[in-house]
Backbone bond lengths (Angstrom), bond angles and torsions (degrees), N, CA, C in turn:
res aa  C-N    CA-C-N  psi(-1)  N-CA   C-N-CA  omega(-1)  CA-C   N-CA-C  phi
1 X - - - 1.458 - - 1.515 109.34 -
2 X 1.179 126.33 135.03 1.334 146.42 -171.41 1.818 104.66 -92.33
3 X 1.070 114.27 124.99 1.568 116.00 178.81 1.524 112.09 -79.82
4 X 1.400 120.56 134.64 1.287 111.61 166.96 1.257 137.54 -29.97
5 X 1.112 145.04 113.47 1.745 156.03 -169.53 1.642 110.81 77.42
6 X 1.390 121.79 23.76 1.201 125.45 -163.84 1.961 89.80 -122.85
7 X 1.518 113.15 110.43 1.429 125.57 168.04 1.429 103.25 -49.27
8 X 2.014 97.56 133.29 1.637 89.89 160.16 1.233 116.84 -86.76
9 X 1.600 99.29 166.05 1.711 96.23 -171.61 1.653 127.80 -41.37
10 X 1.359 108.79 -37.40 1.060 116.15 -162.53 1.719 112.69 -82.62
11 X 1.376 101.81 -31.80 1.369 95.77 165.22 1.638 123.72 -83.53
12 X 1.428 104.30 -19.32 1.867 102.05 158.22 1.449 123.31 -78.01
13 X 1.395 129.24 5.55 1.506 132.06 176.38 1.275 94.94 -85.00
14 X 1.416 110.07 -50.96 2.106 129.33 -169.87 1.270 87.87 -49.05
15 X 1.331 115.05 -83.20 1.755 129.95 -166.29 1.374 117.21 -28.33
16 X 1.707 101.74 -49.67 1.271 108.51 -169.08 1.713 110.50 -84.44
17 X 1.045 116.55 -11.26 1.647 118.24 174.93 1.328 99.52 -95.86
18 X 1.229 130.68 -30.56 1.686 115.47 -177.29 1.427 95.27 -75.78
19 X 1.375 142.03 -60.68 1.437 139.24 -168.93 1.875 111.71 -64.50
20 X 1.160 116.26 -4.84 1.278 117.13 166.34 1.913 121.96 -89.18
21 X 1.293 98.02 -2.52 1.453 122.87 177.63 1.635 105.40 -81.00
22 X 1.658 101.02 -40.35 1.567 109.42 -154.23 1.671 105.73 -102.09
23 X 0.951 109.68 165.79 1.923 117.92 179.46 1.572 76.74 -152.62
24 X 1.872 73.42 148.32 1.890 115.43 171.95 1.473 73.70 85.90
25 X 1.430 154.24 92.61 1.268 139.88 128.16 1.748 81.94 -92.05
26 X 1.733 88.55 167.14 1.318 116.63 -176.96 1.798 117.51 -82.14
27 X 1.508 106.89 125.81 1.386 128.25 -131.68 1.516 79.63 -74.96
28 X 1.296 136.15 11.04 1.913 122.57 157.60 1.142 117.77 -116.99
29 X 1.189 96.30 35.00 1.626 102.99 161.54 1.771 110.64 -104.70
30 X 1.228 92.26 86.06 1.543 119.11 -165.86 1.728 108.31 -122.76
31 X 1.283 124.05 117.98 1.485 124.61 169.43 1.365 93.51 112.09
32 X 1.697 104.33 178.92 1.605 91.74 -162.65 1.772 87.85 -113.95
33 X 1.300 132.95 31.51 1.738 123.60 147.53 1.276 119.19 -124.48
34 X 1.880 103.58 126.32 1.533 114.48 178.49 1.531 98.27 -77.31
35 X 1.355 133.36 9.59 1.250 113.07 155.84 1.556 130.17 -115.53
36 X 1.237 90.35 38.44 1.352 117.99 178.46 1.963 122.85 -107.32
37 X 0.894 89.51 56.67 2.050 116.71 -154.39 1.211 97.17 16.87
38 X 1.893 109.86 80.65 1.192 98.03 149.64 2.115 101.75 -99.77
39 X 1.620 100.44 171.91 1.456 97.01 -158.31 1.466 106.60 -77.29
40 X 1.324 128.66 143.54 1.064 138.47 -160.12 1.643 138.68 86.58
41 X 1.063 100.35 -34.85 1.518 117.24 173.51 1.665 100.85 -90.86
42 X 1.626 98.16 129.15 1.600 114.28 150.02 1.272 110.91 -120.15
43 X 1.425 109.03 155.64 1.633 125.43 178.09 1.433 124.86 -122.53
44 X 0.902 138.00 120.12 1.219 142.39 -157.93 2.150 95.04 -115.81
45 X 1.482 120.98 110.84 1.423 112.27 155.84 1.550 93.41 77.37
46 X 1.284 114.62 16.51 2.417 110.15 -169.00 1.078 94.05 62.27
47 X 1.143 121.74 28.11 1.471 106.40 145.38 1.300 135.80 -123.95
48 X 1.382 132.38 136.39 1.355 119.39 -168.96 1.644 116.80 -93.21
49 X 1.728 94.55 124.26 1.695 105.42 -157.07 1.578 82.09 -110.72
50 X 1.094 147.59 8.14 1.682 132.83 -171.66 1.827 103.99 -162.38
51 X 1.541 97.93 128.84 1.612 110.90 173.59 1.269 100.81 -115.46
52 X 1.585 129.75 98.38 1.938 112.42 177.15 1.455 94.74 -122.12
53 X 1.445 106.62 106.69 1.319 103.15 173.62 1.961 96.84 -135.41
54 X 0.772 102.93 69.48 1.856 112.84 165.08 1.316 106.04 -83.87
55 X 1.441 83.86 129.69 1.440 100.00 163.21 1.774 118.37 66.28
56 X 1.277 89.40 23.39 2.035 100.27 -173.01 1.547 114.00 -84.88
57 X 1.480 110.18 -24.88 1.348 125.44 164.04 1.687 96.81 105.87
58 X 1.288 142.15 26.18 1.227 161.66 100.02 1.474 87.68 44.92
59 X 1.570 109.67 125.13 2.148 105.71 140.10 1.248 94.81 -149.76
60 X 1.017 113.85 168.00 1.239 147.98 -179.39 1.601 121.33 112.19
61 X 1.163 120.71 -136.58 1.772 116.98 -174.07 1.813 83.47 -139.95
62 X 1.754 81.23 159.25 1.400 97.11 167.18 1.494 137.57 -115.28
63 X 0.986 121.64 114.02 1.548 126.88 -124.69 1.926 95.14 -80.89
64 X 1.220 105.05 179.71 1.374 140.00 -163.73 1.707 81.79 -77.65
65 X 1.411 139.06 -56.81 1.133 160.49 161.02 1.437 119.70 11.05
66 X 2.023 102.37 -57.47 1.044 120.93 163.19 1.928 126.70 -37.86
67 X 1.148 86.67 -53.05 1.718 87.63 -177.42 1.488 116.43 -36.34
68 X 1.482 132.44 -25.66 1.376 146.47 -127.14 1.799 75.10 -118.21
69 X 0.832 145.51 -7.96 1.996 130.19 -156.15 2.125 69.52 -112.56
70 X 1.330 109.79 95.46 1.601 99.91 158.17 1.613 118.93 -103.09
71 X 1.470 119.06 42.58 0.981 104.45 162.80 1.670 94.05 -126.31
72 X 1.034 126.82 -11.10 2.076 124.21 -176.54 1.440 85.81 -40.84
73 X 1.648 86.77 146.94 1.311 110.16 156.65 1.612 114.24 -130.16
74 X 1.384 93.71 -22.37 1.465 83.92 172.67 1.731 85.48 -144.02
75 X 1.958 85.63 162.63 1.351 122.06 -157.50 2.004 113.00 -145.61
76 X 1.218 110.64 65.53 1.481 118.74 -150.74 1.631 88.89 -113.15
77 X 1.530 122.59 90.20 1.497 127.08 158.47 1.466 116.67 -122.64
78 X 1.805 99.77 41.26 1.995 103.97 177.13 1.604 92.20 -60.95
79 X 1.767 79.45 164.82 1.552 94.95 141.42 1.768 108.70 67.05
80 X 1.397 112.51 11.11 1.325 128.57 177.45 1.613 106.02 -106.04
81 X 1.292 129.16 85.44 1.579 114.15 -169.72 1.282 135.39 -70.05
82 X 1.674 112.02 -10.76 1.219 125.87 -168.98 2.042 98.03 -96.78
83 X 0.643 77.29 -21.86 1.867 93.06 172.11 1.920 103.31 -58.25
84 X 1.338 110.15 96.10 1.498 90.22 -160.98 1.896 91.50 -128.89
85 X 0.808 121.07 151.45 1.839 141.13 134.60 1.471 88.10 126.39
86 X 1.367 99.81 -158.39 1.280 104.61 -160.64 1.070 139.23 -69.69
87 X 1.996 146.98 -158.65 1.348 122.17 156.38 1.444 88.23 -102.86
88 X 1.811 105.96 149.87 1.514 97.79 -165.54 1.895 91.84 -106.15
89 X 1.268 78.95 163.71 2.050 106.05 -157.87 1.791 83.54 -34.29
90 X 0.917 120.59 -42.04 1.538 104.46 -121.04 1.820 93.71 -94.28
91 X 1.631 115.12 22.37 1.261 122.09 169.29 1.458 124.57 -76.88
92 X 1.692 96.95 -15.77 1.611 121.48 153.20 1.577 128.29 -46.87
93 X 1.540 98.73 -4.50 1.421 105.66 -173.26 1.597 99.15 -113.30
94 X 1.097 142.70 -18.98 1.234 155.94 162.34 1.382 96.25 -31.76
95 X 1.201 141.63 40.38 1.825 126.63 -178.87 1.744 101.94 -52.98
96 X 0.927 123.26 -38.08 1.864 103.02 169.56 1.282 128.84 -90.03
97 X 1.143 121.74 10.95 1.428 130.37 176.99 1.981 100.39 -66.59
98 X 1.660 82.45 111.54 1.909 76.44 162.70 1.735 116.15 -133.29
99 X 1.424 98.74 12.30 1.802 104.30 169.14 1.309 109.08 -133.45
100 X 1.346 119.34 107.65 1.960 113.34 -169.52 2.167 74.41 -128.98
């Protein structure tokens, strides 16, 4: 059993390999749970159902990685310019994603 505000593993391996891709994350993203109010991330059940990081000043790419978070529903990194290439295939796996 997973404790309230405590990431399950599997969505902190995802988290933590997609944000190891990226620089300029937001300087409270401190400790080892993104569902531990760090800014941008919500969690629904330890799980992370929301990425809103617009306009945070974001670079890097966003990895193949993503596909693996199956509970997101939303996925909001506009407006970040250094954030560059493609969306990779495997965002096709997102079956609850309804804000990209």
């Amino acid at each position: 059993m997973v404790a309230e505000g405590e990431t399950t593993d599997g969505d902190l391996t995802t988290f933590l390999s997609l944000i190891n891709t990226w620089e300029n994350t937001p300087p409270n993203w401190v400790g080892s749970d993104p569902c531990d109010d760090w800014v941008g991330i919500k969690c629904k059940n330890s799980h992370i159902t929301s990425i809103t990081l617009s306009s945070t000043g974001l670079a890097g790419q966003l990895s193949g990685d993503i596909g693996s978070l199956s509970e997101l529903e939303t996925l909001d990194l506009s407006y970040n310019k250094d954030l560059t290439g493609p969306l990779p295939e495997s965002i096709k796996e997102l079956k609850k994603l309804a804000t990209l």
